[in-house]
C-alpha positions, 0 to 999 in steps of 0.5 A: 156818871150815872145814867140818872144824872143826866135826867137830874142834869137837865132838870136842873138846867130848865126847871124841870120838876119831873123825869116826864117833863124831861121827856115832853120837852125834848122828845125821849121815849117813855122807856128811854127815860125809865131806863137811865133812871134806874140806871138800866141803861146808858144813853145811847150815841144819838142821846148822848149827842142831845145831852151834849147840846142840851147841857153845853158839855163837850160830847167826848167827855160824855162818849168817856162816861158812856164808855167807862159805864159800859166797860167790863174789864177794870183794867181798861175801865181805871183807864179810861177813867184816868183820861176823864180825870186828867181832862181839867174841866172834868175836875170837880173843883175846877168844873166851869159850868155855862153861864145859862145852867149857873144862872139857873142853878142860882134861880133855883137855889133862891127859890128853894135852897138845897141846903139849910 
């Protein structure tokens, strides 16, 4: 997971329609936002809290990404990944999301479908 996704994440979740809007409504800096969008930099511990309890995503599967993004050594970066990967609900064909973000999700989708 890239830092991006989050913002992308998020907007999602609330409607948001910008990166600016994301960081107005739950108080990121200006730098912060820019950084994680141009995968400059991966969130730190304390954001990584806020996405936890913004997006409803347990905060140790976001803690893995964090780790896995700023690892170095592919030997230690293939395993870390391969405990992500062996987490079920970090399965992409098993990933059960909130309730809150599907309904949004399904709002979104009527209002503008993302695919034709």
């Amino acid at each position: 997971m890239q830092p991006s996704d989050f913002l992308d994440l998020v907007k999602l979740a609330y409607s948001l329609d910008s990166d600016y809007a994301v960081m107005k409504r739950f108080g990121f800096s200006q730098t912060g936002v820019s950084n994680w969008r141009r995968n400059h930099r991966f969130p730190s511990n304390d954001v990584l809290v806020k996405f936890s309890q913004i997006l409803d995503i347990h905060i140790g599967v976001l803690a893995l990404h964090s780790m896995i993004w700023r690892e170095k050594n592919p030997v230690v970066k293939a395993g870390l990944q391969s405990i992500l990967d062996a987490i079920p609900s970090c399965d992409p064909e098993r990933l059960e999301m909130p309730d809150h973000i599907k309904q949004m999700a399904e709002i979104a989708e009527a209002k503008a479908p993302l695919f034709d």
